[in-house]
C-alpha positions as CSV (number, residue, x, y, z in Angstrom):
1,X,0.0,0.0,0.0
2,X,2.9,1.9,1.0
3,X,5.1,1.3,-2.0
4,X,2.1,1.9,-4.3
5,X,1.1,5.5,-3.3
6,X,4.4,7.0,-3.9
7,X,5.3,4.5,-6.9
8,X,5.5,7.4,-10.2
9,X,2.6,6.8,-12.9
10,X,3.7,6.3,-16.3
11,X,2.5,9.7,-17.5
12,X,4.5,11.5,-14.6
13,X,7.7,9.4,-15.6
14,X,7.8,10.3,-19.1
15,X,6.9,13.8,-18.3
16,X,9.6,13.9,-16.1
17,X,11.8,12.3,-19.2
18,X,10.8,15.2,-21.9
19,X,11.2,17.5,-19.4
20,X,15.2,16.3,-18.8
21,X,15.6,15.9,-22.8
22,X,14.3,19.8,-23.3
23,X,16.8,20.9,-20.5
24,X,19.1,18.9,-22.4
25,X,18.3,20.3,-25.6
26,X,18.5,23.7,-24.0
27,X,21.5,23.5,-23.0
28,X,23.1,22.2,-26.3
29,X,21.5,25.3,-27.7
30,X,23.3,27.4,-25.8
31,X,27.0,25.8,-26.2
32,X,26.4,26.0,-29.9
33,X,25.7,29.7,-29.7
34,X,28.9,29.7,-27.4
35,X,30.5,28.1,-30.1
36,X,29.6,30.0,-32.0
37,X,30.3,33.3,-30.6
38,X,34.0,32.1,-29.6
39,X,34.4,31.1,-33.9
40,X,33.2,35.1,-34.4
41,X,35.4,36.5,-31.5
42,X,38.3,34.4,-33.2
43,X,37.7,35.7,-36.2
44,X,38.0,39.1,-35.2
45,X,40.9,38.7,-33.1
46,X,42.4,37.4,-36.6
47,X,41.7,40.4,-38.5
48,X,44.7,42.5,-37.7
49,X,47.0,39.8,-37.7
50,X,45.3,39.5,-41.2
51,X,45.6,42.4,-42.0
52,X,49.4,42.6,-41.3
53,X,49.6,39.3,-43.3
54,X,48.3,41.4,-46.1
55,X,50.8,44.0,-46.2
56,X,53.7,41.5,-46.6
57,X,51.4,40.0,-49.5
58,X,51.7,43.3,-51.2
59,X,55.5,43.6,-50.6
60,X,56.7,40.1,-49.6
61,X,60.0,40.8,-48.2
62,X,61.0,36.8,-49.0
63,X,60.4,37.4,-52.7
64,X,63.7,37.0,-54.1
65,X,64.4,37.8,-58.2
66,X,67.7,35.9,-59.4
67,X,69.7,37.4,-61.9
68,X,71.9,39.8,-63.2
69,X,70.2,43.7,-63.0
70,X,69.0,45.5,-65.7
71,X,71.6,46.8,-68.5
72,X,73.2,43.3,-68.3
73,X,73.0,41.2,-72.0
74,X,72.4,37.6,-71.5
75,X,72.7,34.5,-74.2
76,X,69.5,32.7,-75.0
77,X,69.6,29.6,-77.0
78,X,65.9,29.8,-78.0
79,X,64.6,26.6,-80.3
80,X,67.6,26.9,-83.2
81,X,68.3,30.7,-82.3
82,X,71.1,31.8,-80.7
83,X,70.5,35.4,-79.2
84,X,72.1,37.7,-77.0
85,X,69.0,39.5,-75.6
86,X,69.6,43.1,-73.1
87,X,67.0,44.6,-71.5
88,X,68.3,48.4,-71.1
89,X,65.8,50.3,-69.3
90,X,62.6,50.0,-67.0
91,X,60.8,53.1,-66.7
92,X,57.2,55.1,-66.1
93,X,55.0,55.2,-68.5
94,X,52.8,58.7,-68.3
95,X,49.3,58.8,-68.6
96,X,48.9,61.0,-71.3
97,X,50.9,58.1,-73.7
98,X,48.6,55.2,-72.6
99,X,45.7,54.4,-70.6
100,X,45.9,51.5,-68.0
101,X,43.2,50.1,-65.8
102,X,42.2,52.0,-62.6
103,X,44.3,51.2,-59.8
104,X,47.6,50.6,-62.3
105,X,50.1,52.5,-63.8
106,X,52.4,52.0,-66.9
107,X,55.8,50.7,-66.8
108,X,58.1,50.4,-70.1
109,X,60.7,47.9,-70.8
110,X,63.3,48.6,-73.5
111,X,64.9,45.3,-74.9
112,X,67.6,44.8,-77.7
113,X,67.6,41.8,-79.1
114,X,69.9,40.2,-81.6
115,X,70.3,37.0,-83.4
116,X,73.6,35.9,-83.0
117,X,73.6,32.8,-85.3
118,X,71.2,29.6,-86.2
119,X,67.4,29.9,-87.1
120,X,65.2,32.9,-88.0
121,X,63.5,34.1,-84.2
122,X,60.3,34.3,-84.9
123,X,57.7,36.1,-82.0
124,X,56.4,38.3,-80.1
125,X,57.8,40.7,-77.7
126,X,54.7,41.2,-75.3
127,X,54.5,37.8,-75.5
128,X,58.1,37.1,-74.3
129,X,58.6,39.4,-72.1
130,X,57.1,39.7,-68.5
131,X,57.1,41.8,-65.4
132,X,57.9,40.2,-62.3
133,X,56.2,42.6,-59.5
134,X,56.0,42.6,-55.7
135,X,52.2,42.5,-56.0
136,X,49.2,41.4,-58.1
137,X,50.1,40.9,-61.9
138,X,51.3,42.5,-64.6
139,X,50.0,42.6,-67.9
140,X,50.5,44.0,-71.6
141,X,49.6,47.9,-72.3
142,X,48.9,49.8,-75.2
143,X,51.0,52.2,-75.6
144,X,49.5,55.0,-77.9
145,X,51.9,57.7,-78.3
146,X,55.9,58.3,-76.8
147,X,59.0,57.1,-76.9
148,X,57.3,53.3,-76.1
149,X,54.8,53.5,-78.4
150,X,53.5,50.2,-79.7
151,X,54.5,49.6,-83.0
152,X,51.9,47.8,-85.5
153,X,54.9,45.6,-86.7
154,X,56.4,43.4,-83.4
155,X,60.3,44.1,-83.4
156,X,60.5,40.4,-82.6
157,X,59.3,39.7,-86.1
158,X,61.2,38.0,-88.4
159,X,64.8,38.2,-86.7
160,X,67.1,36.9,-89.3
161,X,70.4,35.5,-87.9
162,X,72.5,39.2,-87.9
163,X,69.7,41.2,-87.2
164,X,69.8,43.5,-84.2
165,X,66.8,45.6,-83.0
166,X,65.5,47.9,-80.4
167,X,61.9,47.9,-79.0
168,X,60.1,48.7,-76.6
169,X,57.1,46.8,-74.2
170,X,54.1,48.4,-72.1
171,X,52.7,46.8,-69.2
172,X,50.0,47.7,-66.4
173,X,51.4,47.2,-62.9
174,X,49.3,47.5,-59.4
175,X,50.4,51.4,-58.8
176,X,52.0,50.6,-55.2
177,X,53.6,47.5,-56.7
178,X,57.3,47.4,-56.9
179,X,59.1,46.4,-60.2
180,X,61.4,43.6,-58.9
181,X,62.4,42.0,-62.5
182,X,62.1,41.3,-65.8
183,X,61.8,37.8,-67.5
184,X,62.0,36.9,-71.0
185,X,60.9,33.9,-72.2
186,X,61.9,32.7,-75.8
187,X,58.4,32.0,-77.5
188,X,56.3,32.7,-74.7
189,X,58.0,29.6,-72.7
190,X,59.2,28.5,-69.5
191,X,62.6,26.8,-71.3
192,X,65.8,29.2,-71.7
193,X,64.0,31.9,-70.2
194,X,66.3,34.8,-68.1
195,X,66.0,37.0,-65.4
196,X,66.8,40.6,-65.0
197,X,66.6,42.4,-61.5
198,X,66.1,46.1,-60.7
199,X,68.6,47.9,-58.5
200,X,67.4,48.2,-55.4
């Protein structure tokens, strides 16, 4: 009789039971949003470090351009061709002579070129040559009037064994990249290519 009175009814036990599992429940809730809160607090604490991580990016000081500097002449054996290729100046490009995307400015490379001996060199100088920059990427520019203007005829067309030329290449840089070097590849190609590196 005893034992009876105070034994729990079904309904009160599983009430009892949902009751736990929503505390439960509850409380997972709430360590998720913890969680959570902790992920966002770490993600802020990371955004100066992250940000100082950025300005290396945009002038990495472990970047490191091998070669002789600019003004140096260096032998390419290019597919046949023997040249003896110089790049003699880097310089500005002013925005009156050309017009490069917002956020860039124009940089001019002047290259001689000759073809020492073996095949015709046949290419393209924008093609060949590239700009190796602290930040972002560099790319071709137009170049519609000064001493760099872009010729309708690539200097780099048709070098018979003998020839020497003179040219000149635009490109668009990030403006508050650094020039660090200048790479040219015969045909456009990762094989013979040379490095030249600016003073610094």
């Amino acid at each position: 009789m005893w034992e009876s009175a105070f034994r729990p009814r079904r309904g009160s036990l599983l009430a009892i039971i949902a009751t736990a599992v929503g505390i439960a429940g509850c409380g997972g809730q709430a360590a998720i949003t913890t969680t959570g809160s902790a992920s966002s607090a770490s993600a802020t604490s990371t955004t100066a470090p992250g940000q100082a991580g950025h300005h290396h990016r945009d002038d990495p000081p472990a970047l490191k351009v091998h070669g002789p500097e600019i003004g140096a002449t260096q032998s390419v054996h290019a597919f046949g061709s023997f040249l003896h290729v110089t790049v003699t100046k880097v310089g500005a490009v002013s925005r009156a002579d050309a017009s490069p995307p917002p956020g860039d400015r124009g940089v001019a490379v002047q290259l001689r070129i000759a073809d020492e001996a073996g095949q015709t060199y046949d290419s393209t100088a924008s093609g060949d040559l590239s700009v190796i920059v602290s930040r972002g990427m560099s790319v071709p520019l137009d170049i519609r009037a000064g001493a760099c203007e872009t010729q309708l005829v690539d200097f780099e067309s048709h070098l018979y064994s003998g020839d020497v030329r003179t040219g000149c290449v635009g490109f668009s840089v990030p403006r508050h990249a650094r020039v660090l070097g200048v790479r040219f590849s015969p045909h456009a190609r990762p094989r013979g290519a040379v490095t030249w590196r600016t003073a610094r």
